[in-house]
N, C-alpha and C positions, 0 to 999 in steps of 0.2 A: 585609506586602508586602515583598520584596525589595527592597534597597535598592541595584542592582546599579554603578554607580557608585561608591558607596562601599564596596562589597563587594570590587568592581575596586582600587581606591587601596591599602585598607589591605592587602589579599596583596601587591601589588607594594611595599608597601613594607617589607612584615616581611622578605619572600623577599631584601631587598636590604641589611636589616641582621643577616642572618645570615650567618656567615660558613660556608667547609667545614667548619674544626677545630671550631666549634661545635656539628656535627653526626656529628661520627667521621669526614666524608670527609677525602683527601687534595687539597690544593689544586692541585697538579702545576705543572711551571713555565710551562704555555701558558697560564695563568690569570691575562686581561688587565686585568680589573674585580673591584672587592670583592662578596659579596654569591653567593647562589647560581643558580644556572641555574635555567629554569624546570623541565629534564627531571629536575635533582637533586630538586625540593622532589614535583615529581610519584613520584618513585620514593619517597620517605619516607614517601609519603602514601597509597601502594599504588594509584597511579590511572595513567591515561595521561596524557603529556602534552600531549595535544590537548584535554580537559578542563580540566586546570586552564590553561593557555594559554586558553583560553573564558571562564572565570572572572575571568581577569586583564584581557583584553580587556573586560568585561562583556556579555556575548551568551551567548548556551548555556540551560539547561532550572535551575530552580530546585534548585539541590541539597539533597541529602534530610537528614537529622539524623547518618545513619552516614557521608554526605559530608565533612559539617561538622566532624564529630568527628575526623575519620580529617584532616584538612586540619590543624586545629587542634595536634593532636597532633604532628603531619610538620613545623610549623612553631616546635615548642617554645611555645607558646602560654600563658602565664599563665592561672587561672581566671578573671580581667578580662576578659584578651583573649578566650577562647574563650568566653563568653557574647557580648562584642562583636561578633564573629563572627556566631553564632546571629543576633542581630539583626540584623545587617543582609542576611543571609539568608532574612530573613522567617521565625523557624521562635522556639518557645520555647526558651531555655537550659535543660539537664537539671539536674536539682535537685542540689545539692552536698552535700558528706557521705563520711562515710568507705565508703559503697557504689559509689562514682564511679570509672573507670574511669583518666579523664583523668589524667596524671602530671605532676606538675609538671614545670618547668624545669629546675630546681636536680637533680632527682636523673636527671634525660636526657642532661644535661653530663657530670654523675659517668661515667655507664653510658655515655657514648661514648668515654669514654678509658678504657675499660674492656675496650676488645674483644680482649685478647689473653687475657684473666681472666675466667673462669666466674663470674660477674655475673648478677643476675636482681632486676627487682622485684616484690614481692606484696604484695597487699592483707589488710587482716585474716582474710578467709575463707579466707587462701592458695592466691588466686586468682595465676598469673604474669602480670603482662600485661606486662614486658619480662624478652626474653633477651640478652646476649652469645652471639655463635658459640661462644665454647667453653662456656655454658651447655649450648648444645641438645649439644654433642658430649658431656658430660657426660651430662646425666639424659634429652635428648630434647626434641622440639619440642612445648610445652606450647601453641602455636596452636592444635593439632589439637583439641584438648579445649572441648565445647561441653556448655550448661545447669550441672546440680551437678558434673556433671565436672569441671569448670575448677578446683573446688577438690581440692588432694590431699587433703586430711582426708577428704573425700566418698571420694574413690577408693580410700584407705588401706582404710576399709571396706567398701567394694560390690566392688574390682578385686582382686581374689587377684595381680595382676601389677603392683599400684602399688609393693608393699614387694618386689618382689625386686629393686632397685636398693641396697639396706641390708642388711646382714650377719643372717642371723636373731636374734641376741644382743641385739641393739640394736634389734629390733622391737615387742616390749612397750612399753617405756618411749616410744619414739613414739608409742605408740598411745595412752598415758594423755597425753602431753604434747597429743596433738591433741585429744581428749577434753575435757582440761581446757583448755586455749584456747578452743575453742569455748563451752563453760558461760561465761564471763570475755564473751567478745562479747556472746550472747545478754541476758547480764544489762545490759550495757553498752548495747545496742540496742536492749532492750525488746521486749513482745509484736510481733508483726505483722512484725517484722524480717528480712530474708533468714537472717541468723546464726538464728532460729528455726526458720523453715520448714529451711534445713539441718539442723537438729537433732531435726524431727520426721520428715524423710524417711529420717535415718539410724537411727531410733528402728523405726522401720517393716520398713527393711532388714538391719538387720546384729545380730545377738543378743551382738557381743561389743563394740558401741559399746554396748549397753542395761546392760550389764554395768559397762562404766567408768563411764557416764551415773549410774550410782545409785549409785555410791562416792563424787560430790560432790568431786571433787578439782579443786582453781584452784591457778594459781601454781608449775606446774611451769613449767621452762624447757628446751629441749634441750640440750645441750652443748653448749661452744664447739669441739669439735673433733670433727666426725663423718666416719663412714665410708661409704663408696660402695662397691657393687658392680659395677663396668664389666665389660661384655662382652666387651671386647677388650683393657683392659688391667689385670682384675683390682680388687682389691681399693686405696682409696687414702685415705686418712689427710687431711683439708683441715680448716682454721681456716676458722668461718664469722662473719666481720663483719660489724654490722648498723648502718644509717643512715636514721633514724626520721623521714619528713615527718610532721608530727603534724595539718597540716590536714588531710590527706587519708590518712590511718593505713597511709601505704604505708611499706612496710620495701623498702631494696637491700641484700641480702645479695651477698659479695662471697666467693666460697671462693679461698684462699690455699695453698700446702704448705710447710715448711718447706727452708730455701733445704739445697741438698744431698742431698736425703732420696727414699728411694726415689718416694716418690706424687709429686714434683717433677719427676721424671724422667718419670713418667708423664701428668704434665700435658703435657710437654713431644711427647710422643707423640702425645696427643688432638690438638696441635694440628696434626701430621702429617695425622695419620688425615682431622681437619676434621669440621665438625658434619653426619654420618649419620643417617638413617631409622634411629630404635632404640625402636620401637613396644612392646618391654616396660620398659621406662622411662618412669616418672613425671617431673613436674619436681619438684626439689628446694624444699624449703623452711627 
């Protein structure tokens, strides 16, 4: 049963110990009180804000599990707290584990002072479930992508259109590096595992995953320095840094150019351009 009262207290009072800069906003100088608006924490949280205003007040219709999640998340929520959450929403907390969507804190902060840098986080399936703006203007809006899609390994093999973001040269070697990643999960996750069921539907579909599949190779890694194929501004050379939550086996990869350098310049362009509809682009991983 909802506990709407207390459902009410603890949003007002997370909403009021967050501050802007904690969340990427700008604080602006008419900003008379600490802590965020109700319409900010509603925009984070992809809802209206007469909703969660209902919420806070305690009135309104039991909110659903994608509610909860999506609140939770909008409010940088701890796994503590977003199970806390759950309950007192009346609903059960989603099971934990490195197939969980939820992102921690610590790598939210990272990725919101992130936002002038092609930034994204992934799950071990290299699923994205956050971008920086100059991600999406980089490889493209990786929301759009629903079921085995969400992962690029899926896509590398089912989408003839995921690797043309990547110079042809450098496509092999991705293709054994995802290959082999995924073997590395499966084993790691055991029968019955999403990282399985991935690995038999691509077993199914694609004759040159079946190929890398029975060469048994673990333990590749990609390079630290790869290359991109942009549509509008060419070909671009980035350093990709990686920062490992290990509860929840999310990696922020963060693409960098060398200060000076031609692909610098062209980062510096994307962010002219700003993050476009670029429907043959994959997200990066």
């Amino acid at each position: 049963m909802i506990d709407r009262p207390g459902l009410a207290t603890f949003l007002s009072h997370r909403r009021h110990q967050l501050q802007p800069e904690d969340v990427g906003l700008p604080r602006g100088p008419r900003r008379r009180t600490d802590g965020l608006r109700r319409e900010e924490v509603a925009a984070l949280c992809n809802m209206s804000t007469d909703y969660y205003a209902r919420l806070e007040r305690g009135v309104g219709p039991q909110p659903s599990e994608q509610m909860i999640a999506a609140i939770a998340q909008g409010l940088h929520l701890s796994l503590d707290e977003r199970d806390h959450v759950f309950r007192l929403a009346g609903r059960t907390p989603p099971a934990r584990g490195a197939h969980g969507d939820h992102v921690g804190p610590g790598l939210l902060r990272i990725l919101d002072r992130l936002q002038d840098t092609p930034a994204e986080i992934i799950n071990e399936l290299g699923e994205t479930l956050r971008q920086t703006p100059m991600a999406v203007a980089l490889n493209g809006d990786a929301s759009r992508f629903i079921g085995d899609d969400r992962s690029l390994g899926y896509r590398w093999f089912t989408d003839p259109t995921a690797s043309a973001a990547y110079p042809p040269a450098d496509r092999r070697l991705l293709s054994r590096v995802y290959a082999a990643g995924l073997r590395e999960v499966v084993t790691m996750r055991g029968p019955g595992s999403r990282a399985e069921r991935l690995a038999n539907a691509l077993l199914e579909r694609s004759e040159d995953f079946r190929e890398l599949w029975a060469a048994q190779e673990v333990g590749l890694r990609p390079t630290e320095v790869k290359r991109f194929l942009h549509p509008e501004v060419g070909e671009l050379e980035l350093h990709c840094q990686t920062l490992l939550d290990p509860d929840q086996s999310h990696r922020l990869l963060v693409y960098t150019a060398e200060p000076g350098s031609e692909s610098s310049e062209k980062l510096r362009l994307l962010a002219v351009i700003g993050a476009q509809s670029l429907p043959g682009l994959a997200a990066g991983s």
